[in-house]
N, C-alpha and C positions, 0 to 999 in steps of 0.2 A: 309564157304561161308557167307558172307554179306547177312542179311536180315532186310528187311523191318519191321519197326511196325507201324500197321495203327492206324487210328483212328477208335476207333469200335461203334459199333453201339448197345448202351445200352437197348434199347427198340424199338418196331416197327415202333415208330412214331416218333424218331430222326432220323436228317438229317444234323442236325449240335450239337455242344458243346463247352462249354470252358473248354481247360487244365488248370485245376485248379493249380495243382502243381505238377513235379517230386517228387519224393520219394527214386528215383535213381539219381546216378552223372555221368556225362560221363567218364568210364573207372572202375565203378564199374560190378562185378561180377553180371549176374541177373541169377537166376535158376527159372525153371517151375513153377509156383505159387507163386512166389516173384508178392508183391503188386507194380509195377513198379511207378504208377500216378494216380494221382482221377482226374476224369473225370466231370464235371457238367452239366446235361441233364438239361432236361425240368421239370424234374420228383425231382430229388435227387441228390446230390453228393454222388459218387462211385468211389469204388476201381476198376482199372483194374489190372489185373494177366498177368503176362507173359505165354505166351504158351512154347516158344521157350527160349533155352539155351544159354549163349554166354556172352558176352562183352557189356555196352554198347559205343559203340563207339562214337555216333553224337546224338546231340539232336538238331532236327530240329525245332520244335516248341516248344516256352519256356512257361515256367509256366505262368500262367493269361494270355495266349489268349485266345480271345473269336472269336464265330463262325466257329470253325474250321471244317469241313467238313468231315463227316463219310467216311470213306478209304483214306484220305490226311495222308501222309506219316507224321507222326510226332519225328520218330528215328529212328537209324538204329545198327541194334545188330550185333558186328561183332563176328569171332573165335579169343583166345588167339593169339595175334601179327600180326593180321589182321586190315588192312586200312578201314577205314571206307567208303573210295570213292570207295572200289570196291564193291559198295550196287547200287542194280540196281536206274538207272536213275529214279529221282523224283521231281515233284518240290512242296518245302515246301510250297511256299506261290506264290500267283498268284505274277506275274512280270509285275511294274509298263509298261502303254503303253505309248508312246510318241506320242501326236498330229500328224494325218497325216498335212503337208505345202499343203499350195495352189500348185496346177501345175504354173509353169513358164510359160510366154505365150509361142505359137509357134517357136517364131524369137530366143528366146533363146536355151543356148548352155543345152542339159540335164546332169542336175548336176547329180556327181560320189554320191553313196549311202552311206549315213554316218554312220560312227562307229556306233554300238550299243551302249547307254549309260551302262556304269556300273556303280554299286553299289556305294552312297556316304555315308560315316558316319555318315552323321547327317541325314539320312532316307530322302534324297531329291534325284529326278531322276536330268538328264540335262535339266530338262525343270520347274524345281526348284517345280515336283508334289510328297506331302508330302506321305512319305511311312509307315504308321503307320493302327496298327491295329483298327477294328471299336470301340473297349472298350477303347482302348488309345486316340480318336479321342476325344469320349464323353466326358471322365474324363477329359482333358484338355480343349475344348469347357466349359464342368462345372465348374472348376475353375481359369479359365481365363488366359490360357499358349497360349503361342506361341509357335506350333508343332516348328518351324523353329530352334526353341534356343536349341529344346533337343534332344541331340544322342542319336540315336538308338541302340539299343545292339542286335536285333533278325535276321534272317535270311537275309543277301541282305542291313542291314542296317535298316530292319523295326523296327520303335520306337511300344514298348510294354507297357502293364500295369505298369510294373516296372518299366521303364524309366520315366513315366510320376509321377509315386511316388516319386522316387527320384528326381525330378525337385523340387515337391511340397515341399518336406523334407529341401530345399534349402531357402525357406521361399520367401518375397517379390522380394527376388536379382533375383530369376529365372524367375521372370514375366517381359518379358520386355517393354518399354514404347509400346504405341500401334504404328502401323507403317504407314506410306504414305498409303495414297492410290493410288495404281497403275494409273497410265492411261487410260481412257479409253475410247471408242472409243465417236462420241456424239452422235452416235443415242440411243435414251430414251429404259432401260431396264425395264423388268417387274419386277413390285416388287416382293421382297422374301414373301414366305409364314409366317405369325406369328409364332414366336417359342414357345412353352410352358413354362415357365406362361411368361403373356404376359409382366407383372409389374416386375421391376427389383426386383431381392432380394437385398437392401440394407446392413441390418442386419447380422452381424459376423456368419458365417454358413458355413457347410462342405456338402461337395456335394460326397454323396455316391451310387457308381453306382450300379444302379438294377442287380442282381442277374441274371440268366437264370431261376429259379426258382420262380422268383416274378414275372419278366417278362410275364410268362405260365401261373401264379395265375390271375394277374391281364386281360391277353386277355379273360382268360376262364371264367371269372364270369362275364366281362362286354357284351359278349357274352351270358351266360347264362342269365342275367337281361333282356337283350335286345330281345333276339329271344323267350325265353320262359316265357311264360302267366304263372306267377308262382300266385298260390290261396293259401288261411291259414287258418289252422285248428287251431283254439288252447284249450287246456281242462285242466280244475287243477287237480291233480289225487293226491291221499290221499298214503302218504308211508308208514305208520307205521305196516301194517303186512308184509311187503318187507323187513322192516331193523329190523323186528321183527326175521323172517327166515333166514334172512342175519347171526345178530349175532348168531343166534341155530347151522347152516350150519358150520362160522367160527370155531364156539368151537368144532367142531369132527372133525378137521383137525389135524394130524401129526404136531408136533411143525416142522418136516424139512424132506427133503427125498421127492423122485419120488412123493407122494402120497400126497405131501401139498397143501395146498390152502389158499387164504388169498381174498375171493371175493370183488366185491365193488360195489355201486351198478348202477354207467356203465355195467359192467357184468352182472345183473340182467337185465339190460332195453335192451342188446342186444338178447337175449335170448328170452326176451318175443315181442319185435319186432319182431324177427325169427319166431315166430309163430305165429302172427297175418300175417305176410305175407306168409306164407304157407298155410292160413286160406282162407286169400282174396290174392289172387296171379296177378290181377287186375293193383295192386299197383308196384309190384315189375317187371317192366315192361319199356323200351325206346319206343318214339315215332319214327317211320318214315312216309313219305311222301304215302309210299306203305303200311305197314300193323303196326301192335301193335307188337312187340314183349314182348312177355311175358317170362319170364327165368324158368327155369327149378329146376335150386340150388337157394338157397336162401343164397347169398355171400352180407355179408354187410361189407361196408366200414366206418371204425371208424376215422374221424378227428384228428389227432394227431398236435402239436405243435411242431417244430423244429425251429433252430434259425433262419434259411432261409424263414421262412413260412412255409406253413402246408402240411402233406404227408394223404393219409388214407390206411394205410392196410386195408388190408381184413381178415376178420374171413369167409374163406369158410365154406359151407351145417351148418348154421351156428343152423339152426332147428334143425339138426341130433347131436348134442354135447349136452355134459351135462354143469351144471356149471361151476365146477372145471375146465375142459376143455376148456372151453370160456375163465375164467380169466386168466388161465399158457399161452395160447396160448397170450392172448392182452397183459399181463404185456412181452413177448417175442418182440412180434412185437416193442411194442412202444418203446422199448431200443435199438431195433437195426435202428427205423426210426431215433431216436434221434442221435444216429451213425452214419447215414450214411451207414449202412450195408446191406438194405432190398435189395432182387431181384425181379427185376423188374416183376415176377410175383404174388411177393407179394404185391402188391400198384396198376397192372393196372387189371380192369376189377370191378366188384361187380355190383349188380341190386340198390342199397339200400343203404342210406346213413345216420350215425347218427354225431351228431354235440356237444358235450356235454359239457356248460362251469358250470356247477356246481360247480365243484370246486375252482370256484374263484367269488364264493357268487352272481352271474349273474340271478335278477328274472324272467328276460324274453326276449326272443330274438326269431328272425324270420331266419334262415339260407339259404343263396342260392345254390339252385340246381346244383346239379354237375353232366355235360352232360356226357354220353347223360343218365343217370338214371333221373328217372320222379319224386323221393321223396327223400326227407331229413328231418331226424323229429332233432329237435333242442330241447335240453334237460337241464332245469335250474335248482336252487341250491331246496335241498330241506328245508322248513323254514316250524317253527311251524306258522300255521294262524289261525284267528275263522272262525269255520265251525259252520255251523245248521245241527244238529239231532235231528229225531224226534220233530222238532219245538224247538230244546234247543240249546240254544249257547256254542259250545264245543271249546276244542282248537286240532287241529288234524296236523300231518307235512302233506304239502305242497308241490307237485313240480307242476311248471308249465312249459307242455309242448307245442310244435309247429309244425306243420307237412307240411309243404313247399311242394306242388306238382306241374306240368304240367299240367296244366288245359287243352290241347290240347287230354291228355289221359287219367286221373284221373278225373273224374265229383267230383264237391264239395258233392254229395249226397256220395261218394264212399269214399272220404277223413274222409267225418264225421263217415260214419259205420269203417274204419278202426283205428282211434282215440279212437271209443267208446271200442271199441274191446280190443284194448292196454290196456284203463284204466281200463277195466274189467280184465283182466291180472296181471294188475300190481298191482289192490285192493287185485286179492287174488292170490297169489302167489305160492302157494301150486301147481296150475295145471302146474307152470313150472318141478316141480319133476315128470311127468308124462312121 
């Protein structure tokens, strides 16, 4: 029997996604756990799995649409030498509508009801309204096509991402001159709204469409700027008995095998943040309109870099782990964020957020809050600087850190005890082996 395959729903808080790409053909073999398609949330590009055994028969929606709708029928799995059309009724893509006509006056004869239009090649109804998806819309608007010129290859006639690259592929031929404008009527229309950016780009340039994943970056941080009173901590904090403990730590490590570790001193600063927020629990806390919620685990969320933009797993009860534990688990994560691999309960949720561009010699930075948690501390490169001791000018390494909160929750009085706290941690670092 003909079955359905939905579109699923990768996380609680999708309701749409772009089909990234099959990984299947139509009339290949799919078994249980066969990777069929990546899927592009809000969150990450992911694998889906087949549940179900069979054929696939029909691919309804093709690789690079975007906005596709959680449970929209996107192919249909049939049994060896089974039709595909005996898969229950669905429809892949909403169906262009045609203008209702004025009524006819009175005196006239009531005209017979007209054929429905069908489907044309080049993605245009009978009423010449372009059939194309909203990413194919964009990408063409962005590089100045003319939907009209290019056929559609997807469901009904609808022009796809891929239609609109291969026009582009085609070079200047596929652009064609611009066209009449229509007729219309003389009563004065209102002007259109300004489009974004307002100045033309003149400049030789390729117009690359936002991701669903920059997309979600960019609404959530300009959001987060905008709604949340974010205040700053910031303190220089000395590392040299951190990376003093560090290297002692690393050299009684197993060269390989279950028992190795290779820590860094991200994994130190996660660790001793875990426990300044176990300390002051205050901090580790979302605001609402009704009460403070304060969390329970201390699950902190590490910034990772992927080439779409940035994911943050989570190192949950991150207090209750030791070192070694903290760094197998984050070198884990961030290779499969980098993948593309994480489950979606590895990336949503965490009270606490760290930000860490060290690695890329960065002396200072202010990180934005990521809703609905009330702190992010932003952690820069470590550098030998001159210090004063005991009134003598010494040279000592250097990190300068930042602690980003929700002033709506966090008092700056509470930001500062929790900073002092950390750098009291992180100076003597022994009370993390506790």
């Amino acid at each position: 029997m003909a079955t359905n395959i939905l579109m699923p729903a990768l996380s609680p808080t999708m309701t749409e996604g772009t089909l990234a790409r099959w990984l299947k053909k139509e009339g290949e073999e799919v078994k249980a756990g066969d990777i069929i398609a990546e899927i592009e949330t809000d969150k990450a590009t992911m694998e889906v799995e087949a549940v179900d055994e069979g054929i696939l028969g029909k691919i309804l929606v093709p690789g690079g649409t975007a906005n596709v709708k959680v449970n929209e029928v996107i192919a249909v799995l049939v049994e060896p030498g089974e039709s595909a059309d005996a898969a229950p009724a669905a429809k892949p893509a909403p169906a262009p509508v045609t203008p209702k006509t004025e009524p006819a006056p009175a005196s006239a004869a009531a005209p017979q009801p007209a054929p429905a239009p069908s489907p044309v090649p080049n993605g245009h109804d009978t009423g010449e309204r372009i059939i194309a998806s909203p990413l194919a819309k964009r990408m063409a608007q962005q590089a100045g096509l003319d939907l009209k010129a290019i056929t559609g290859s997807g469901p009904n006639g609808r022009i796809v991402k891929s239609d609109v690259e291969a026009a582009l592929a085609k070079g200047p031929a596929a652009k064609p001159a611009p066209a009449a404008q229509p007729a219309a009527a003389p009563a004065p229309a209102a002007a259109p709204a300004p489009k974004a950016p307002v100045a033309p780009i003149t400049a030789p340039h390729q117009a690359v469409p936002h991701s669903t994943m920059r997309k979600v970056i960019a609404r959530r941080l300009s959001e987060s700027k905008a709604t949340i009173p974010h205040f700053y901590v910031t303190m220089d904090i000395e590392i040299d008995a951190l990376l003093k403990l560090r290297g002692q730590l690393n050299a009684t490590s197993p060269k390989d095998g279950p028992g190795a570790f290779k820590l860094s001193v991200n994994d130190m600063v996660i660790k001793a943040a875990a426990v300044v927020l176990r300390r002051i629990p205050k901090v580790n806390a979302t605001w609402t309109d009704e009460a403070a919620i304060l969390y329970d685990d201390v699950d902190i969320s590490v910034a990772v870099s992927i080439p779409d933009g940035l994911i943050t797993p989570i190192i949950r009860k991150a207090d209750q782990k030791g070192l070694a534990a903290i760094s197998n688990e984050m070198k884990d994560l961030a290779a499969r964020a980098k993948a593309g691999k994480l489950k979606p309960e590895e990336f949503q949720g965490g009270g606490f957020s760290i930000s860490n561009m060290g690695m890329y010699g960065v002396r200072d930075f202010a990180a934005i809050i990521n809703p609905p948690q009330a702190g992010i501390l932003a952690v820069s490169a470590g550098e030998q600087r001159p210090v004063v001791k005991d009134g003598a000018l010494a040279i000592a390494t250097v990190m300068t850190c930042t602690l980003s909160v929700d002033h709506r929750i966090v008092d700056g009085a509470l930001a500062a005890e929790w900073m002092a706290d950390f750098k009291r941690v992180v100076e003597n670092p022994l009370s993390l082996m506790l």
